[in-house]
C-alpha positions as MATLAB code, in Angstrom:
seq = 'XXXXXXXXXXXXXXXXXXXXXXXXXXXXXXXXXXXXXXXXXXXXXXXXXXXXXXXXXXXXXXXXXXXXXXXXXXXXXXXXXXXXXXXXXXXXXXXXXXXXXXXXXXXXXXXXXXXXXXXXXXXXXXXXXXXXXXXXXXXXXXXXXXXXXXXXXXXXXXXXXXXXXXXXXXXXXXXXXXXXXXXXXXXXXXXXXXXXXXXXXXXXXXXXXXXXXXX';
ca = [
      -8.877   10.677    7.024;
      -8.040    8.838   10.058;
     -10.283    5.273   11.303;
      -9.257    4.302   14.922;
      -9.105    1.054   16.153;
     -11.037    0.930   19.256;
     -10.388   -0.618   22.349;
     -13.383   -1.157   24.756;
     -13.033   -0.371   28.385;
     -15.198   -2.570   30.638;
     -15.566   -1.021   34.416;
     -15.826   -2.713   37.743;
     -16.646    0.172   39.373;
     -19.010    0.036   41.175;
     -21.734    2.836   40.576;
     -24.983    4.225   41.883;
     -27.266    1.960   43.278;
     -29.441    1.854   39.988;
     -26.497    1.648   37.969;
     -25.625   -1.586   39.274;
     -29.408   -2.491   39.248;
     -29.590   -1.892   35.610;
     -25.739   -3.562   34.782;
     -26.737   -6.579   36.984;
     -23.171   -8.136   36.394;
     -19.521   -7.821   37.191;
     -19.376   -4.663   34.792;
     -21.077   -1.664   35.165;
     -20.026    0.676   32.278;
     -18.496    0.322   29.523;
     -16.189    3.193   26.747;
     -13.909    3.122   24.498;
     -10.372    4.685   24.121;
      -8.051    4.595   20.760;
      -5.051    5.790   20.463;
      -3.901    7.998   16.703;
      -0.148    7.837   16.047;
      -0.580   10.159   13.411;
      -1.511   12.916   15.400;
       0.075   10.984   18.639;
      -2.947   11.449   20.605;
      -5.639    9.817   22.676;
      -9.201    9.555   21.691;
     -11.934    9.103   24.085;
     -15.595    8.148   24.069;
     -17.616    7.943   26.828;
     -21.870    7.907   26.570;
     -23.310    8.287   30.336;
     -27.298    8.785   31.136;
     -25.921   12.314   31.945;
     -24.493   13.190   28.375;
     -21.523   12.013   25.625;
     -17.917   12.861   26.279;
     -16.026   13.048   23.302;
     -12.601   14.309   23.872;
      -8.241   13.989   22.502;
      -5.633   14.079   24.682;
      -2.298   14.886   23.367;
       0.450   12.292   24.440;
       2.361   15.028   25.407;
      -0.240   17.062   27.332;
       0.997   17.645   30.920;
      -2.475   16.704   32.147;
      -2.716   13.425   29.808;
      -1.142   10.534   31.982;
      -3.193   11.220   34.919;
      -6.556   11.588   32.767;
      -5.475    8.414   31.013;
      -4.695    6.373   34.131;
      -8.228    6.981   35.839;
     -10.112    6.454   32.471;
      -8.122    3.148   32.804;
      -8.773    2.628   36.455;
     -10.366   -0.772   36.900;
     -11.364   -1.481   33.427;
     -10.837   -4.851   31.177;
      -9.685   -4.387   28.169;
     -10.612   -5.496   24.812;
      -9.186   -4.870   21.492;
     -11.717   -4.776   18.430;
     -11.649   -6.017   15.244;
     -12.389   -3.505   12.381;
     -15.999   -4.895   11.389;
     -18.241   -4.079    8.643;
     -21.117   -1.443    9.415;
     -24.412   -3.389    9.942;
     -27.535   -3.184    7.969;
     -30.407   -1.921    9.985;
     -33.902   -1.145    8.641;
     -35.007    0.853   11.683;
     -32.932    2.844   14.782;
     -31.878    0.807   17.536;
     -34.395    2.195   21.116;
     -32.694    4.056   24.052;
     -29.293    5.232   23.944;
     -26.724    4.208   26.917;
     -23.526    2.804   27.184;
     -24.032   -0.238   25.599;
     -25.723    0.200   22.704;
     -23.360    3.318   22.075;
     -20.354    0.863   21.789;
     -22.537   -1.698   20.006;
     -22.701    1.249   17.144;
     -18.974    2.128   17.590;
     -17.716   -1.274   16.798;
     -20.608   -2.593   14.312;
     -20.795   -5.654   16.368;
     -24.123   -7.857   15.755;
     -25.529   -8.087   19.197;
     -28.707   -8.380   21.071;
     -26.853   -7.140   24.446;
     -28.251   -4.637   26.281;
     -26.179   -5.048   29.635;
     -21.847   -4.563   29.375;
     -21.568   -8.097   30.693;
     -23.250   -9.510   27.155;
     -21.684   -7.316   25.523;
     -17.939   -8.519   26.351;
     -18.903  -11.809   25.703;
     -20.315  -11.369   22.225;
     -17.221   -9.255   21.337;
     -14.920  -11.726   22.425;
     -16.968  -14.033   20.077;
     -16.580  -11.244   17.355;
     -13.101  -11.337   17.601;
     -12.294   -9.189   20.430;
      -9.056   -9.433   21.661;
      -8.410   -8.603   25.248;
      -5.387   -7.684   27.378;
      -3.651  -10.161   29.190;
      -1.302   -8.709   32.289;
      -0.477  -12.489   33.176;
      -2.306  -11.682   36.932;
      -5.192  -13.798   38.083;
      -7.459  -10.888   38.289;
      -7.460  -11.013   34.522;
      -7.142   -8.232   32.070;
      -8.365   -5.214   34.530;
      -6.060   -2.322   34.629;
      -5.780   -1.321   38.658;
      -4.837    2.272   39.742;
      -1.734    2.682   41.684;
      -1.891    2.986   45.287;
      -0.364    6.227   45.065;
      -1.880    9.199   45.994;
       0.293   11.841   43.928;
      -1.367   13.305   40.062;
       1.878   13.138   39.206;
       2.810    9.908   39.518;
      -0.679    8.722   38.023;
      -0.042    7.114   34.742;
      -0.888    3.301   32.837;
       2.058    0.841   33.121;
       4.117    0.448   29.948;
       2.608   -2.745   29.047;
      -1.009   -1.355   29.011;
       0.665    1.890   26.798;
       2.305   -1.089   24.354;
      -1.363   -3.340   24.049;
      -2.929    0.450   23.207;
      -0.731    1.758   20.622;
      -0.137   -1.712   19.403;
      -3.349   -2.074   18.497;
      -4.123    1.475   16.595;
      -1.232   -0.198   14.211;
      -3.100   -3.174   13.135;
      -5.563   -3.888   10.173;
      -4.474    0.017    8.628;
      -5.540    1.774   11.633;
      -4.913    4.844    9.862;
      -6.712    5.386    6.168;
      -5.646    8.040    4.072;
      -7.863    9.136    0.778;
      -6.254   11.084   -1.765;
      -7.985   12.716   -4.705;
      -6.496   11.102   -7.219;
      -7.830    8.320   -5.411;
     -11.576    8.999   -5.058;
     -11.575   10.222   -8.742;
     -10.012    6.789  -10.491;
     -12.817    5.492   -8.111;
     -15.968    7.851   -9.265;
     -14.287    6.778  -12.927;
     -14.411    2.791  -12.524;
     -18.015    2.820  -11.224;
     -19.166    5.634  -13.625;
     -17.617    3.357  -16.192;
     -19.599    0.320  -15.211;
     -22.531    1.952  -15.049;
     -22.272    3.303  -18.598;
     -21.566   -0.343  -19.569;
     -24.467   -1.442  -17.828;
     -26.369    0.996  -20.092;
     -25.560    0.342  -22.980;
     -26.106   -3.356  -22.444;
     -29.564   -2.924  -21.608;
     -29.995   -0.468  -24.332;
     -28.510   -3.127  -26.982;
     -30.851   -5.869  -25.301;
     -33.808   -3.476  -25.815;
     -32.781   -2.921  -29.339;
     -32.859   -6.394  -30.257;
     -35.961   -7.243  -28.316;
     -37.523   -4.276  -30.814;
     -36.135   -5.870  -33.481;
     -37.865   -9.264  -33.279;
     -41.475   -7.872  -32.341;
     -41.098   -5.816  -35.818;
     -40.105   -8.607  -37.899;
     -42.750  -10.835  -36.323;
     -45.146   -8.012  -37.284;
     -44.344   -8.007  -40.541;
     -44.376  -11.318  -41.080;
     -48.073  -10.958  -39.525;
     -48.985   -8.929  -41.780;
];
């Protein structure tokens, strides 16, 4: 079983007119990309009011650098922290962009908008890339006009992989595993039992000597 590490994509680009009504902000989308050594491909995930992309790109797919370079086009990075799965009593309302990475990540967040959303996950421990220009961590398409020669510099490549490497990226359940687990807790629960059966059995055993002793 394989857990990415996800890396959220924030987007300057600048969209339809209610798009940028609704974002309000510098960005206007936001998606996520992670990157599976195992398998050395690409996973992408991308929730639009028009539908969910869900798609994995082969490192070695003729068609993957160019895909990969405009699904990077003008985006900031930011690297997230594997985080426990929230708590929630009831669904979250609506379903867009934000909310979809909110659930990706488990990040605790009332943001609705991508701009909040950065923020909070750079409070959560978001990391984000850092290309040592003043326009900050966006990733810019090259001026080139050839699909060939489309593809992410090596130091965006390096902060991606990097990070599907960290905090066991990859997670790998064997059987033997999962049964020694099923056999610890099925252990404590029979100790549990018989616990509260001995506690019962002595609580039985008082009320029938203070009956007798009644009587």
């Amino acid at each position: 079983m394989i857990e990415p590490n996800w890396i959220l994509l924030f987007s300057t680009k600048r969209g339809r007119w209610w798009v940028r009504l609704l974002a309000c902000g510098r960005y206007h989308h936001v998606k996520a990309i992670a990157y599976l050594p195992a398998m050395r491909a690409w996973l992408f995930y991308d929730v639009k009011f028009n539908g969910t992309r869900l798609m994995v790109a082969g490192e070695d797919d003729p068609g993957a650098p160019a895909f990969l370079h405009d699904y990077l086009d003008r985006c900031d990075l930011l690297a997230m922290p594997r985080l426990p799965v929230p708590k929630r009593v009831a669904p979250h309302a609506g379903f867009w962009c934000t909310l979809a990475m909110k659930h990706l990540v488990g990040i605790r967040t009332a943001a609705l908008r991508p701009d909040r959303l950065w923020r909070d996950s750079v409070a959560a421990g978001g990391r984000p890339y850092d290309n040592g220009c003043d326009e900050g961590s966006r990733v810019a398409a090259a001026s080139t006009t050839s699909p060939q020669a489309r593809q992410p510099s090596d130091s965006v490549l390096a902060f991606l992989k990097a990070h599907a490497q960290t905090s066991s990226g990859e997670t790998w359940l064997d059987e033997a595993a999962l049964v020694r687990q099923r056999s610890a807790l099925v252990e404590r629960l029979r100790a549990r039992i018989r616990a509260l059966r001995a506690r019962a059995g002595g609580r039985r055993r008082r009320y029938s000597v203070a009956s007798s002793v009644r009587c």
